[in-house]
N, C-alpha and C positions, 0 to 999 in steps of 0.2 A: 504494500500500500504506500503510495507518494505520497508524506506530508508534505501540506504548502505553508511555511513560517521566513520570517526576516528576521535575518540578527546583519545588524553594522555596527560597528567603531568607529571612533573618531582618535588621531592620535595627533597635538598641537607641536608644532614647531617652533611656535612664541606661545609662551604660555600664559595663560587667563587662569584667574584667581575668585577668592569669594572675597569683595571689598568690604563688605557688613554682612549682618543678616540679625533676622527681628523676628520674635516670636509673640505669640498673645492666643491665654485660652481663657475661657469663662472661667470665674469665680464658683458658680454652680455647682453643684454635684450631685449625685442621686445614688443610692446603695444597692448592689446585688440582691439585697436583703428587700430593700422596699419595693422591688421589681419584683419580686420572687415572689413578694406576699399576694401582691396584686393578682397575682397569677395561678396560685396554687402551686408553686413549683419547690424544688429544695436547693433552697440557696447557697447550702454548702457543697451540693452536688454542683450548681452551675459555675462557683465562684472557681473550685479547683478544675474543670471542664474547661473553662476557659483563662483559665490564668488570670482572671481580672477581681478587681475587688468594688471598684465604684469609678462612675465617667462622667466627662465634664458637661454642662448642658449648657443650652445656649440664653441668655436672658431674655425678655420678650420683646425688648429694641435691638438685639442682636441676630447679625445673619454674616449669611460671608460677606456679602460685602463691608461691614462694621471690622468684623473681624481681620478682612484682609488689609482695610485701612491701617490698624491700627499695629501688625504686623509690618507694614510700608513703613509710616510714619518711626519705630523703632531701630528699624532698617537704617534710614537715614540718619538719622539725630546720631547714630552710634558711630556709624562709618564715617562722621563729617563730612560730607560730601554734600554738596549743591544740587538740587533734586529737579534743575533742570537741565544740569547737564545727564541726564537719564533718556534716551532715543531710544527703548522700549520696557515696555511694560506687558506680561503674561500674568493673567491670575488660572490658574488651574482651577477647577473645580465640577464637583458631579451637583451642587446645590446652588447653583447662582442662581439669587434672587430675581430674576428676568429671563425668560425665556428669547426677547427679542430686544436689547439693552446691555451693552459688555458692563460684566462688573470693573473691566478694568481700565475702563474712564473714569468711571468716580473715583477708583486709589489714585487717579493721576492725578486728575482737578484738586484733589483733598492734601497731597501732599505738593502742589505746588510743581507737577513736570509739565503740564500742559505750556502751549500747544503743538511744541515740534519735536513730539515722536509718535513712535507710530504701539500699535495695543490693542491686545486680542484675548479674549477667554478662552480657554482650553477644556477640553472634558474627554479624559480616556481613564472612568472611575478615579482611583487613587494613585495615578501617574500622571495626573496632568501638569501638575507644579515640577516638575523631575523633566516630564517633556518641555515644561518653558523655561528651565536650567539649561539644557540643550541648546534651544534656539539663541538664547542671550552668549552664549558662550558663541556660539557659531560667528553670530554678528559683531562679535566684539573682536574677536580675530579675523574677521574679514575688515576689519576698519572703518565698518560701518556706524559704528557707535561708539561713544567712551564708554559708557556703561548702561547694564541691562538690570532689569527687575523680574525675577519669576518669585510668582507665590503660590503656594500651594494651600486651600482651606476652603474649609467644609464644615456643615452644619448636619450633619450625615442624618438620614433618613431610616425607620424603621417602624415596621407597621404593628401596633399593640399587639402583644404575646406573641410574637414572634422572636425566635432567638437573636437577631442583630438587635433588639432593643436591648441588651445586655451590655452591647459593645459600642453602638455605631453614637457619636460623640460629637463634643463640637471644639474646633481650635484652626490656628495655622499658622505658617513660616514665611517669610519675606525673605529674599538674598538678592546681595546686589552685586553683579560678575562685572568685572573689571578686567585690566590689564596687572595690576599688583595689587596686594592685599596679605588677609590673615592666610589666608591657605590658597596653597596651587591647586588646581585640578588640571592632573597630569592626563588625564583619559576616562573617557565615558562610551558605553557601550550597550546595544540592547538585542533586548530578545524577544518576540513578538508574535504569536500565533492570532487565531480565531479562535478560539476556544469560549464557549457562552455560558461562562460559571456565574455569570451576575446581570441581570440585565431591568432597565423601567424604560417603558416605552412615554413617549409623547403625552401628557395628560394625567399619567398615574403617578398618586403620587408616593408610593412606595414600591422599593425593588423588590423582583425575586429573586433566587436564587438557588444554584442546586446543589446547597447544604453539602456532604460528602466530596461532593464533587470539585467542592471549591477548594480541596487538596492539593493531591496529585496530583492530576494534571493541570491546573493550575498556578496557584500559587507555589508550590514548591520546584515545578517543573521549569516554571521562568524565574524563577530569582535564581537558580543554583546553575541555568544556563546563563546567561545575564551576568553572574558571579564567574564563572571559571571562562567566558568568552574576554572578561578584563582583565583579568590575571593571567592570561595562557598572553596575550598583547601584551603588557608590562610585566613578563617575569618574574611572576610573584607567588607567594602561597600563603595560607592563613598567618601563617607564623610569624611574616613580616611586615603585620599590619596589628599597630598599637589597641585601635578599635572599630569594630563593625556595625555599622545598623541595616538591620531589614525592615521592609515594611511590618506594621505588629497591627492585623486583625482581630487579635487577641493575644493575650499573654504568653499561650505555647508555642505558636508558628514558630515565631522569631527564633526560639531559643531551637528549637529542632532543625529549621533550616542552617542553623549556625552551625550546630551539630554535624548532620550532614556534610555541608562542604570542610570544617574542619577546623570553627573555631570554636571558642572558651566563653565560657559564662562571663569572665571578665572582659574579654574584649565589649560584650553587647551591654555590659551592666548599663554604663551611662546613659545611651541611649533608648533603654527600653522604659517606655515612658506610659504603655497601655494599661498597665495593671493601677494605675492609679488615674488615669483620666480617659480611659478606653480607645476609640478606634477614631480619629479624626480623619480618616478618608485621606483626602491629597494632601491634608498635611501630618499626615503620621510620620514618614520618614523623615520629610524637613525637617519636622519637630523633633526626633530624635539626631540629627546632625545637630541642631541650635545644643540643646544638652550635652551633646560629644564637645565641641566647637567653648563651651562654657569650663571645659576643665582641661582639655588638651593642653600640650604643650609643643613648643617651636619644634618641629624636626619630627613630631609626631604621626602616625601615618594611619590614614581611614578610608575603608573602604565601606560607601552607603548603595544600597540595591531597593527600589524601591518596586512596587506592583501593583498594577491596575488590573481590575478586571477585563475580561474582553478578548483578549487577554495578552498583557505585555511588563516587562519589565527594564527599566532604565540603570546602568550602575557606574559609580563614579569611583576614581582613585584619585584620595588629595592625600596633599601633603601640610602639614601648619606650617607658618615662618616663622619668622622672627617679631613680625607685628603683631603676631596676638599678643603679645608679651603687654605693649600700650593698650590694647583693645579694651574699650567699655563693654563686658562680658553681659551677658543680657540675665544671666541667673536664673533660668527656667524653672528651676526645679523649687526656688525659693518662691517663683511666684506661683505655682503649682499650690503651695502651702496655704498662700491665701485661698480660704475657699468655705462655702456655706453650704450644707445639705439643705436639698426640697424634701419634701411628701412627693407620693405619686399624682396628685392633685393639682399642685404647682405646677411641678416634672410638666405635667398634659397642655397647663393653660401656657407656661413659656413656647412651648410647639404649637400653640394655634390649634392645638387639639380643641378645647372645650371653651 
Protein backbone atom coordinates (compact mmCIF):
# COMPACT_ATOMS: atom_id res chain seq x y z
CA UNK A 1 0.00 0.00 0.00
CA UNK A 2 1.43 3.73 -1.18
CA UNK A 3 1.37 6.01 1.73
CA UNK A 4 0.94 9.79 0.54
CA UNK A 5 2.73 12.18 3.45
CA UNK A 6 5.32 15.34 3.39
CA UNK A 7 8.03 15.73 5.48
CA UNK A 8 10.75 18.84 4.56
CA UNK A 9 13.54 20.76 6.34
CA UNK A 10 14.67 23.75 6.36
CA UNK A 11 18.58 24.14 7.10
CA UNK A 12 19.80 28.29 7.60
CA UNK A 13 22.97 29.55 6.34
CA UNK A 14 22.42 32.83 8.24
CA UNK A 15 20.98 32.06 11.11
CA UNK A 16 17.55 33.50 12.71
CA UNK A 17 16.83 33.56 16.35
CA UNK A 18 13.87 33.98 18.89
CA UNK A 19 14.38 37.93 19.61
CA UNK A 20 11.48 37.73 22.60
CA UNK A 21 8.71 35.63 23.39
CA UNK A 22 5.52 36.25 25.70
CA UNK A 23 3.23 34.04 27.33
CA UNK A 24 -0.32 34.77 29.10
CA UNK A 25 -2.93 32.09 30.49
CA UNK A 26 -6.20 32.77 32.49
CA UNK A 27 -6.07 33.04 36.02
CA UNK A 28 -9.16 30.60 36.14
CA UNK A 29 -9.12 27.07 36.89
CA UNK A 30 -11.44 24.34 37.23
CA UNK A 31 -10.74 20.74 39.14
CA UNK A 32 -10.63 17.11 37.63
CA UNK A 33 -12.74 16.60 40.60
CA UNK A 34 -15.42 19.24 39.89
CA UNK A 35 -15.70 17.94 36.32
CA UNK A 36 -15.84 14.57 37.48
CA UNK A 37 -18.64 15.27 39.94
CA UNK A 38 -20.67 16.82 37.38
CA UNK A 39 -20.59 13.81 35.52
CA UNK A 40 -20.63 10.93 37.46
CA UNK A 41 -17.20 9.90 36.79
CA UNK A 42 -14.01 8.85 39.10
CA UNK A 43 -11.95 11.53 39.30
CA UNK A 44 -9.04 9.79 40.46
CA UNK A 45 -9.50 7.39 37.77
CA UNK A 46 -9.47 10.32 35.06
CA UNK A 47 -6.85 12.40 36.87
CA UNK A 48 -4.04 9.44 36.68
CA UNK A 49 -5.61 8.49 32.93
CA UNK A 50 -4.78 11.55 31.88
CA UNK A 51 -1.97 12.99 33.63
CA UNK A 52 -3.67 16.18 34.48
CA UNK A 53 -4.94 17.52 37.73
CA UNK A 54 -6.83 20.81 36.83
CA UNK A 55 -6.97 23.41 33.59
CA UNK A 56 -6.80 26.93 32.95
CA UNK A 57 -10.33 28.46 31.80
CA UNK A 58 -10.96 31.36 29.93
CA UNK A 59 -12.74 34.54 31.74
CA UNK A 60 -15.87 35.75 30.01
CA UNK A 61 -14.05 38.86 28.37
CA UNK A 62 -11.46 36.55 27.35
CA UNK A 63 -10.86 34.70 23.92
CA UNK A 64 -7.99 34.40 21.74
CA UNK A 65 -7.96 37.03 20.52
CA UNK A 66 -7.59 38.94 24.25
CA UNK A 67 -5.28 36.26 24.94
CA UNK A 68 -3.19 36.52 21.80
CA UNK A 69 -2.93 40.40 22.59
CA UNK A 70 -1.70 40.18 25.51
CA UNK A 71 0.86 37.21 24.75
CA UNK A 72 2.04 40.02 21.62
CA UNK A 73 2.19 42.88 23.97
CA UNK A 74 4.74 40.67 26.46
CA UNK A 75 6.55 39.74 23.41
CA UNK A 76 7.50 43.13 22.85
CA UNK A 77 7.95 45.03 26.14
CA UNK A 78 10.57 42.03 26.93
CA UNK A 79 12.48 41.92 23.72
CA UNK A 80 12.79 45.97 23.44
CA UNK A 81 12.14 46.19 20.24
CA UNK A 82 9.84 48.66 18.36
CA UNK A 83 6.72 46.91 17.32
CA UNK A 84 6.71 48.59 14.14
CA UNK A 85 9.52 47.47 12.82
CA UNK A 86 7.54 43.97 12.92
CA UNK A 87 6.60 43.06 8.76
CA UNK A 88 4.57 40.01 9.99
CA UNK A 89 2.31 38.85 12.11
CA UNK A 90 0.76 34.90 12.31
CA UNK A 91 -1.78 34.05 15.13
CA UNK A 92 -2.28 30.26 14.97
CA UNK A 93 -5.23 29.00 16.17
CA UNK A 94 -8.32 26.22 15.93
CA UNK A 95 -10.76 29.10 18.13
CA UNK A 96 -10.42 32.42 16.47
CA UNK A 97 -13.15 34.46 17.59
CA UNK A 98 -14.33 35.32 13.73
CA UNK A 99 -14.96 33.05 11.30
CA UNK A 100 -14.43 35.98 8.59
CA UNK A 101 -12.10 38.72 10.44
CA UNK A 102 -8.05 37.80 11.18
CA UNK A 103 -7.47 37.71 14.64
CA UNK A 104 -4.24 38.82 13.61
CA UNK A 105 -5.13 42.49 12.88
CA UNK A 106 -6.30 43.28 16.01
CA UNK A 107 -2.78 41.95 17.81
CA UNK A 108 -1.26 44.21 15.22
CA UNK A 109 -3.53 47.41 15.78
CA UNK A 110 -3.21 46.63 19.67
CA UNK A 111 0.28 46.44 19.98
CA UNK A 112 1.11 49.36 17.60
CA UNK A 113 2.75 47.29 14.12
CA UNK A 114 0.19 48.45 11.83
CA UNK A 115 0.06 49.57 9.00
CA UNK A 116 3.18 48.07 6.92
CA UNK A 117 3.08 44.45 7.34
CA UNK A 118 1.44 42.01 6.17
CA UNK A 119 -0.86 39.11 8.71
CA UNK A 120 -2.78 36.11 8.50
CA UNK A 121 -4.57 33.54 10.91
CA UNK A 122 -3.59 30.20 10.63
CA UNK A 123 -5.45 26.98 11.64
CA UNK A 124 -3.95 23.26 11.33
CA UNK A 125 -5.40 22.25 15.06
CA UNK A 126 -2.53 22.67 17.46
CA UNK A 127 0.32 23.52 14.93
CA UNK A 128 -0.68 26.59 13.60
CA UNK A 129 1.49 28.81 15.95
CA UNK A 130 4.64 26.34 15.18
CA UNK A 131 3.52 26.74 11.33
CA UNK A 132 3.75 30.64 11.70
CA UNK A 133 7.35 30.18 13.51
CA UNK A 134 8.09 28.69 10.19
CA UNK A 135 6.86 31.38 7.99
CA UNK A 136 8.43 34.21 10.13
CA UNK A 137 11.65 32.41 10.20
CA UNK A 138 11.45 31.98 6.36
CA UNK A 139 10.98 35.62 5.67
CA UNK A 140 13.27 36.87 8.00
CA UNK A 141 16.11 35.08 6.06
CA UNK A 142 14.84 35.91 2.95
CA UNK A 143 15.30 39.77 3.96
CA UNK A 144 12.01 40.32 3.80
CA UNK A 145 11.59 41.58 7.05
CA UNK A 146 13.55 42.48 10.23
CA UNK A 147 11.24 40.77 12.35
CA UNK A 148 8.33 38.38 12.41
CA UNK A 149 5.50 37.52 15.14
CA UNK A 150 3.96 33.90 15.33
CA UNK A 151 1.50 33.04 18.14
CA UNK A 152 0.04 30.26 18.91
CA UNK A 153 -3.52 30.33 21.29
CA UNK A 154 -6.48 29.00 21.96
CA UNK A 155 -9.49 28.98 23.98
CA UNK A 156 -9.95 25.01 23.05
CA UNK A 157 -13.25 23.73 22.71
CA UNK A 158 -15.13 20.66 24.28
CA UNK A 159 -18.49 19.59 24.37
CA UNK A 160 -20.15 18.75 28.00
CA UNK A 161 -19.00 15.10 29.34
CA UNK A 162 -17.20 14.53 26.94
CA UNK A 163 -13.55 13.54 27.73
CA UNK A 164 -11.54 16.71 26.07
CA UNK A 165 -13.47 18.65 28.72
CA UNK A 166 -10.86 17.26 31.17
CA UNK A 167 -8.09 18.68 29.10
CA UNK A 168 -8.98 21.18 26.36
CA UNK A 169 -7.93 24.63 28.11
CA UNK A 170 -7.23 28.05 27.57
CA UNK A 171 -3.77 30.19 27.11
CA UNK A 172 -0.99 31.15 24.49
CA UNK A 173 2.72 32.13 23.38
CA UNK A 174 3.99 35.08 21.36
CA UNK A 175 7.60 34.91 19.77
CA UNK A 176 9.36 37.33 17.80
CA UNK A 177 12.07 35.79 15.09
CA UNK A 178 14.72 37.98 14.24
CA UNK A 179 18.17 37.81 12.98
CA UNK A 180 19.90 37.76 16.75
CA UNK A 181 18.47 37.14 19.88
CA UNK A 182 18.05 34.79 23.14
CA UNK A 183 18.32 31.53 21.00
CA UNK A 184 19.36 30.21 17.46
CA UNK A 185 17.10 28.07 15.76
CA UNK A 186 19.56 26.06 13.85
CA UNK A 187 16.70 23.86 11.80
CA UNK A 188 13.16 23.12 11.69
CA UNK A 189 11.41 20.23 10.02
CA UNK A 190 8.05 18.59 9.51
CA UNK A 191 6.12 15.65 9.03
CA UNK A 192 2.71 15.75 7.78
CA UNK A 193 0.11 13.06 6.75
CA UNK A 194 -3.90 13.16 6.21
CA UNK A 195 -4.66 11.26 8.93
CA UNK A 196 -8.56 12.42 10.47
CA UNK A 197 -7.89 11.82 14.21
CA UNK A 198 -9.73 15.37 15.13
CA UNK A 199 -11.86 17.17 13.06
CA UNK A 200 -15.20 20.32 13.56
CA UNK A 201 -16.66 21.14 10.52
CA UNK A 202 -18.05 24.77 9.51
CA UNK A 203 -20.91 25.69 12.20
CA UNK A 204 -20.29 23.10 14.97
CA UNK A 205 -19.31 24.05 17.59
CA UNK A 206 -17.50 21.39 19.20
CA UNK A 207 -15.00 18.75 17.62
CA UNK A 208 -14.99 15.12 17.26
CA UNK A 209 -12.64 12.89 17.54
CA UNK A 210 -11.43 9.22 17.21
CA UNK A 211 -10.43 8.87 20.83
CA UNK A 212 -7.88 5.72 20.59
CA UNK A 213 -7.10 6.72 17.48
CA UNK A 214 -5.61 9.82 18.27
CA UNK A 215 -2.56 7.78 19.35
CA UNK A 216 -0.66 5.83 17.12
CA UNK A 217 -1.09 6.84 14.22
CA UNK A 218 -1.40 10.12 15.16
CA UNK A 219 0.07 11.89 17.52
CA UNK A 220 2.80 9.67 18.30
CA UNK A 221 3.59 8.77 14.64
CA UNK A 222 4.23 12.48 13.61
CA UNK A 223 6.07 13.93 16.44
CA UNK A 224 8.67 10.81 16.65
CA UNK A 225 8.83 11.36 12.68
CA UNK A 226 9.14 15.11 12.99
CA UNK A 227 11.66 14.27 15.86
CA UNK A 228 14.32 11.88 14.25
CA UNK A 229 13.64 13.62 10.43
CA UNK A 230 15.66 16.87 12.71
CA UNK A 231 18.19 15.04 14.38
CA UNK A 232 19.01 12.50 11.53
CA UNK A 233 19.62 16.61 9.55
CA UNK A 234 21.61 18.04 12.53
CA UNK A 235 23.58 15.00 13.84
CA UNK A 236 22.13 14.74 16.85
CA UNK A 237 20.48 12.33 19.54
CA UNK A 238 18.45 12.61 22.68
CA UNK A 239 21.43 12.87 24.64
CA UNK A 240 22.61 16.03 23.25
CA UNK A 241 19.84 18.08 23.93
CA UNK A 242 19.62 19.96 27.44
CA UNK A 243 15.63 19.93 27.01
CA UNK A 244 12.79 18.66 25.09
CA UNK A 245 9.05 19.76 24.68
CA UNK A 246 6.20 17.96 22.87
CA UNK A 247 3.08 18.90 22.24
CA UNK A 248 1.06 17.63 25.86
CA UNK A 249 -2.63 16.76 25.04
CA UNK A 250 -2.43 15.44 28.22
CA UNK A 251 -0.05 14.63 30.82
CA UNK A 252 1.19 11.12 29.43
CA UNK A 253 1.61 11.73 25.76
CA UNK A 254 4.42 13.86 26.25
CA UNK A 255 6.38 11.94 28.69
CA UNK A 256 5.83 8.54 26.43
CA UNK A 257 6.70 10.17 23.28
CA UNK A 258 9.99 11.24 25.09
CA UNK A 259 10.39 7.89 26.10
CA UNK A 260 10.08 6.57 22.88
CA UNK A 261 12.58 8.59 20.91
CA UNK A 262 14.84 8.49 23.83
CA UNK A 263 14.63 11.19 26.32
CA UNK A 264 14.41 11.63 30.26
CA UNK A 265 11.81 12.98 32.45
CA UNK A 266 14.29 15.77 33.07
CA UNK A 267 14.83 16.85 29.83
CA UNK A 268 10.64 17.53 29.51
CA UNK A 269 10.21 18.57 33.23
CA UNK A 270 10.28 22.29 32.53
CA UNK A 271 8.35 22.20 29.84
CA UNK A 272 5.51 20.10 30.77
CA UNK A 273 3.07 22.43 31.72
CA UNK A 274 -0.59 20.27 31.08
CA UNK A 275 -0.85 18.62 34.21
CA UNK A 276 -1.57 21.84 35.83
CA UNK A 277 -3.30 24.13 33.22
CA UNK A 278 -4.39 21.22 30.71
CA UNK A 279 -4.26 21.22 26.93
CA UNK A 280 -4.08 24.92 25.29
CA UNK A 281 -4.22 23.72 21.76
CA UNK A 282 -1.78 25.81 19.59
CA UNK A 283 -0.26 27.11 22.34
CA UNK A 284 0.78 24.02 24.24
CA UNK A 285 4.14 23.70 22.98
CA UNK A 286 4.82 27.43 22.68
CA UNK A 287 3.97 27.42 26.04
CA UNK A 288 6.19 24.82 27.11
CA UNK A 289 9.22 26.41 25.17
CA UNK A 290 8.30 30.01 27.13
CA UNK A 291 8.80 27.60 30.58
CA UNK A 292 12.17 25.91 28.94
CA UNK A 293 13.34 29.44 27.52
CA UNK A 294 12.51 30.85 31.43
CA UNK A 295 15.30 28.66 33.12
CA UNK A 296 17.70 27.68 30.20
CA UNK A 297 20.93 28.70 30.17
CA UNK A 298 23.56 30.28 27.40
CA UNK A 299 24.96 27.26 25.32
CA UNK A 300 21.84 25.27 26.23
CA UNK A 301 20.27 23.02 23.64
CA UNK A 302 16.39 22.24 22.88
CA UNK A 303 14.64 20.54 20.85
CA UNK A 304 10.49 21.41 20.73
CA UNK A 305 8.17 19.01 18.38
CA UNK A 306 4.98 20.36 18.28
CA UNK A 307 1.32 18.42 16.80
CA UNK A 308 -1.78 19.37 15.09
CA UNK A 309 -4.37 17.21 14.36
CA UNK A 310 -5.19 16.53 10.67
CA UNK A 311 -2.45 15.47 10.99
CA UNK A 312 1.05 17.04 11.07
CA UNK A 313 3.93 17.91 13.14
CA UNK A 314 6.57 20.88 13.13
CA UNK A 315 10.08 20.47 15.07
CA UNK A 316 12.78 23.00 15.94
CA UNK A 317 16.41 22.76 17.03
CA UNK A 318 17.66 25.96 19.10
CA UNK A 319 20.20 26.63 20.66
CA UNK A 320 20.25 29.63 23.80
CA UNK A 321 23.07 32.46 23.69
CA UNK A 322 24.43 34.58 25.49
CA UNK A 323 21.58 37.06 25.63
CA UNK A 324 19.33 35.23 27.74
CA UNK A 325 21.71 35.88 30.35
CA UNK A 326 20.07 40.08 30.12
CA UNK A 327 16.72 38.77 29.12
CA UNK A 328 13.47 39.86 31.09
CA UNK A 329 12.50 36.08 31.61
CA UNK A 330 8.69 36.06 31.55
CA UNK A 331 8.34 33.55 34.72
CA UNK A 332 5.59 31.29 33.58
CA UNK A 333 5.36 29.14 35.83
CA UNK A 334 5.15 31.94 38.65
CA UNK A 335 2.40 33.31 36.87
CA UNK A 336 0.71 29.98 36.53
CA UNK A 337 0.50 30.30 40.54
CA UNK A 338 -1.77 33.04 40.28
CA UNK A 339 -4.90 31.43 39.97
CA UNK A 340 -8.63 31.02 41.30
CA UNK A 341 -10.87 27.82 41.18
CA UNK A 342 -14.68 28.16 39.42
CA UNK A 343 -17.76 25.71 40.23
CA UNK A 344 -18.99 23.99 37.35
CA UNK A 345 -21.42 26.75 37.13
CA UNK A 346 -19.01 29.50 36.54
CA UNK A 347 -16.64 26.92 34.47
CA UNK A 348 -20.29 26.96 32.00
CA UNK A 349 -21.28 30.62 32.04
CA UNK A 350 -17.32 31.94 31.24
CA UNK A 351 -17.95 29.47 27.97
CA UNK A 352 -21.07 31.08 26.89
CA UNK A 353 -22.58 27.84 27.96
CA UNK A 354 -25.43 29.03 30.07
Amino acid sequence: MKHFYTSFYFHFDNMVAIVGYGAYVPRYRIKVEEIARMWGDDATSISRGLGINEKSVPAIDEDTATIAVEAARRAVKSAGIDAGEIGAIYVGSESHPYAVKPTATIVAEAIGATPYLTAADYEFACKAGTAGMQNCIALVKAGMIKYGMAIGADVAQAAPGDALEYTAAAGGAAYIIGKDGIATINETASFTTDTPDFWRREGQPYPGHGERFTGEPAYYRHITNAARLLMEKMGTKPSDYDYAIFHQPNGKFPRRVAKMLGFNDEQIKPGLLCPIIGNTYSGSAMLGLAATLDVAKAGDHIIMVSFGSGAGSDAFDITVTNAIESYPRQNIRKMIEKKEYVDYGLYMKYRGEI
